[in-house]
N, C-alpha and C positions, 0 to 999 in steps of 0.2 A: 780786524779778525780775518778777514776775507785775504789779506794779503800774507798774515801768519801761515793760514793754511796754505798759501801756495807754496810759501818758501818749503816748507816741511814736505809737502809732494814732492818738489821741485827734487831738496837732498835724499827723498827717499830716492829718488830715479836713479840719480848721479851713485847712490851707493850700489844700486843691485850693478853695477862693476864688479864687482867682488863675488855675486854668486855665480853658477852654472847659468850658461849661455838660456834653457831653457825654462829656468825659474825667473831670470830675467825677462824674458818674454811675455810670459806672464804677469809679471807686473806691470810692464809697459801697459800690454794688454788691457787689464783690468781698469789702468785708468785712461787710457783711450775711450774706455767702453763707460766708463761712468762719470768721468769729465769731462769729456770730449764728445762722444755723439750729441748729447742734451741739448746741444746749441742750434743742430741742426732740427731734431725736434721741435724747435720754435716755426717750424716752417706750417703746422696747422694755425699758428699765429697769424701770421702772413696771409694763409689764404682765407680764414676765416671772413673778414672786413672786404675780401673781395668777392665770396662767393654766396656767403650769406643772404646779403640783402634782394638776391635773384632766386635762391632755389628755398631759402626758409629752412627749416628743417633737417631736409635733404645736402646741407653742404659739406659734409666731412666725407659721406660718399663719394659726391663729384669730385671730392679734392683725393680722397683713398683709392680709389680704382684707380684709374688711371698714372696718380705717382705710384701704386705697388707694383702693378704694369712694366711699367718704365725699368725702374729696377729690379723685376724678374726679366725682361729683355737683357739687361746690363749680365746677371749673372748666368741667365745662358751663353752670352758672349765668352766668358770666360771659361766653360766648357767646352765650348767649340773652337776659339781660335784665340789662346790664352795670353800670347806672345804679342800679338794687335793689339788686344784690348788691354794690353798693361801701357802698350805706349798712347791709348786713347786717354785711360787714365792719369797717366803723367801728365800729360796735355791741359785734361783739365783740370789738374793739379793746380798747376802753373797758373791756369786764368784765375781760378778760384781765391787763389791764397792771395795771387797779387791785387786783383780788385779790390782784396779787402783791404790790403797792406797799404796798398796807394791811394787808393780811392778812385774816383770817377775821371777819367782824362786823362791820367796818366799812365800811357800804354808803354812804354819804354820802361818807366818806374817799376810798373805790374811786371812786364816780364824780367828786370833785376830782382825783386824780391820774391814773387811766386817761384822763379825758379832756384832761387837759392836752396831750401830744403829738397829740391829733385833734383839740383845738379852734382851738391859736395859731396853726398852720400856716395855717387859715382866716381869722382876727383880724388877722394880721399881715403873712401874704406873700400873701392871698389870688390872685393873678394867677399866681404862680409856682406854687401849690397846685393850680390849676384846668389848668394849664398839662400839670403833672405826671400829674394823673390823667385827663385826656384822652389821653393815651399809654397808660394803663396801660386803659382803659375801651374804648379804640379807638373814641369818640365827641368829635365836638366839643365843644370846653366853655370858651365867651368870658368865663364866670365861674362862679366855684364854684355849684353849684345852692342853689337858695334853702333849702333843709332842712338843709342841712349849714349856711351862716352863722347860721339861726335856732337852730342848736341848740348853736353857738358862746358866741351870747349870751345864750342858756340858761345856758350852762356859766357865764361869767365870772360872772351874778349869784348862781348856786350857788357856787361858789368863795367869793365873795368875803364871803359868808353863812358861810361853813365856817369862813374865815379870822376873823372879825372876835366871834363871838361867844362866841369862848374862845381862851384863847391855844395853839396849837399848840408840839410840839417844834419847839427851835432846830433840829434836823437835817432835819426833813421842810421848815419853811420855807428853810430855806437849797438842799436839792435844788431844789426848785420855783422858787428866785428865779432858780436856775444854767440849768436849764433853761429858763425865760423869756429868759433873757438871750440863750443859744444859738438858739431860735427866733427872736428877733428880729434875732439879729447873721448867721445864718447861711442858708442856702437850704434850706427843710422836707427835700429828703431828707440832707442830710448832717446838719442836728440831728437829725433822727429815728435816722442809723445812730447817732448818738453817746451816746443814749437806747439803744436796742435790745440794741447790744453792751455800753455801758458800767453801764447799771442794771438793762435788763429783763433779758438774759440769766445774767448772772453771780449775778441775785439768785432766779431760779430755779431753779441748779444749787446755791448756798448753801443753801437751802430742803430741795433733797432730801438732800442731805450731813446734816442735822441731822434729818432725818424720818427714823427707821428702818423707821416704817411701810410708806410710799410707794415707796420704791425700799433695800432692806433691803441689796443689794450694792454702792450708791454712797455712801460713807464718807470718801472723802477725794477731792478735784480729782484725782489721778492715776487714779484708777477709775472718775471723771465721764467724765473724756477715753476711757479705755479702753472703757465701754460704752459712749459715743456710737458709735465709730467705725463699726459695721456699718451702723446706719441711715443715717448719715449717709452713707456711699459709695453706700449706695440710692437715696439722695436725691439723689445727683449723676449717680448714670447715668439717673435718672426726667428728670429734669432734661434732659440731653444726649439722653434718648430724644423729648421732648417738642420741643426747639429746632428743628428741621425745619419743624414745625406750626405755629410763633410767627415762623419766618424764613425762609419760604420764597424764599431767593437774596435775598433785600431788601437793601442794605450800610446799612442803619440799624441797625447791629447795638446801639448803646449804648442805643435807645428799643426794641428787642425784651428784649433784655437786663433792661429797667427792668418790663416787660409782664409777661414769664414769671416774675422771682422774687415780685414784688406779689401777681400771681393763684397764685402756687404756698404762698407764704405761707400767704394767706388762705385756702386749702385747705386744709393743713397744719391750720391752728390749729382748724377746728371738730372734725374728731377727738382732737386735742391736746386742749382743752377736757372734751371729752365723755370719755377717758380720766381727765383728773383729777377729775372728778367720783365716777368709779368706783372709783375709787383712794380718794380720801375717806370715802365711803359703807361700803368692804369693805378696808379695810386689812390686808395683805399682815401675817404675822408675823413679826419681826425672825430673822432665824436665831441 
């Protein structure tokens, strides 16, 4: 059932092709926001088992100030010096996606497949990429800045050094051809929601399902979903509390829309990050 429904996400995506640049957006959008953030939601999971058993009571506090903190730091950054903190986000793009994608130890691997979704979208639609994140940067931008193509073609010749000097799993080369293909066939952000929901997320809720360490009460997808659910309605009214500030009366509402989830993201993810590290380090004990 679980995989019906992707597929049918998956062909919704691939069709809004066919709509208006900004109703596609919107859909991408909506399920970024509804398929995609939850995963990270799981991170009261995580901290839960580790903060619990010290403060009692008091531990969703200890865990909420300081990650809300973090990512109101994040999104002032992006008010102030908007052009920096997009290439901080890429950055951590990169570590993020590949840790997950490779897993522990392999750092070369990590930076092949983390930066696959940050570099083609550059390599291949660059105009439509530049296009994109001038919305979200609230700067002009007649083409992607010269640090992000250079570090593109960074990428492909690490890549392509990764690829050639030993033979890789049939499956890791087969995601990556598929992927390739979607960035090239498709407009960077609906291949990216198609990546996000369809391998980054699901492979980091797999991840803690099988870690009893990390999140000791998440064991099976129906209790992934059940501990998302608090943070994630957090996340929706931060959100709806934030939309004022990102639209004030404006009726662009599908390039506000595009603004506030990019920069809430990338706010999101440096405490997200900085949690799984600690997590790592101090591993929770299985009950």
């Amino acid at each position: 059932m679980l995989r019906l429904a992707g597929a049918l996400v998956a062909v919704g995506l691939v069709a809004t092709v066919l709509l208006p640049r900004e109703t596609a957006w919107l859909v991408a959008l909506s399920v970024v926001i509804v398929l995609g953030v939850p995963h990270g939601a799981l991170d009261g999971a995580v901290a839960a088992p580790l903060l619990r058993p010290r403060y009692g009571r008091m531990w969703f506090g200890v865990f909420a100030v300081p990650y809300l903190g973090l990512s109101a730091l994040v999104l002032l950054a992006w008010q102030a010096a908007p052009l920096t903190t997009l290439a901080g986000f890429l950055a951590l793009s990169v570590l993020h996606f590949g840790e997950e994608d490779a897993g522990p130890g392999r750092h070369v691997e990590a930076v092949v497949r983390g930066g696959l979704p940050i570099a083609l979208p550059a390599l291949l639609r660059p105009e439509e990429t530049a296009g994109l994140f001038a919305v979200v940067t609230r700067v002009p931008m007649p083409q992607l800045p010269v640090w992000w193509a250079a570090a593109a073609w960074v990428w492909v010749a690490v890549a392509a050094a990764w690829l050639l000097i030993r033979p890789r799993r049939a499956a890791v080369r087969i995601e990556m051809a598929l992927l390739a293909l979607a960035f090239w066939s498709l407009p960077p952000l609906t291949a990216f929601t198609l990546y996000f929901v369809g391998l980054h997320g699901p492979r980091h809720v797999r991840a803690l399902i099988r870690d009893p360490s990390r999140a000791p009460g998440v064991d099976t997808i129906r209790r992934a979903v059940h501990a998302a659910l608090p943070v994630f309605g957090l996340t929706l009214l931060l959100g709806a509390a934030l939309w004022p500030l990102y639209a004030p009366g404006a009726p662009d509402a599908p390039a506000h829309l595009l603004t506030l989830t990019l920069q809430m993201l990338s706010a999101l993810t440096v405490p997200h990050l900085l949690l799984d590290r600690i997590a790592t380090r101090y591993p929770a004990e299985a009950p």
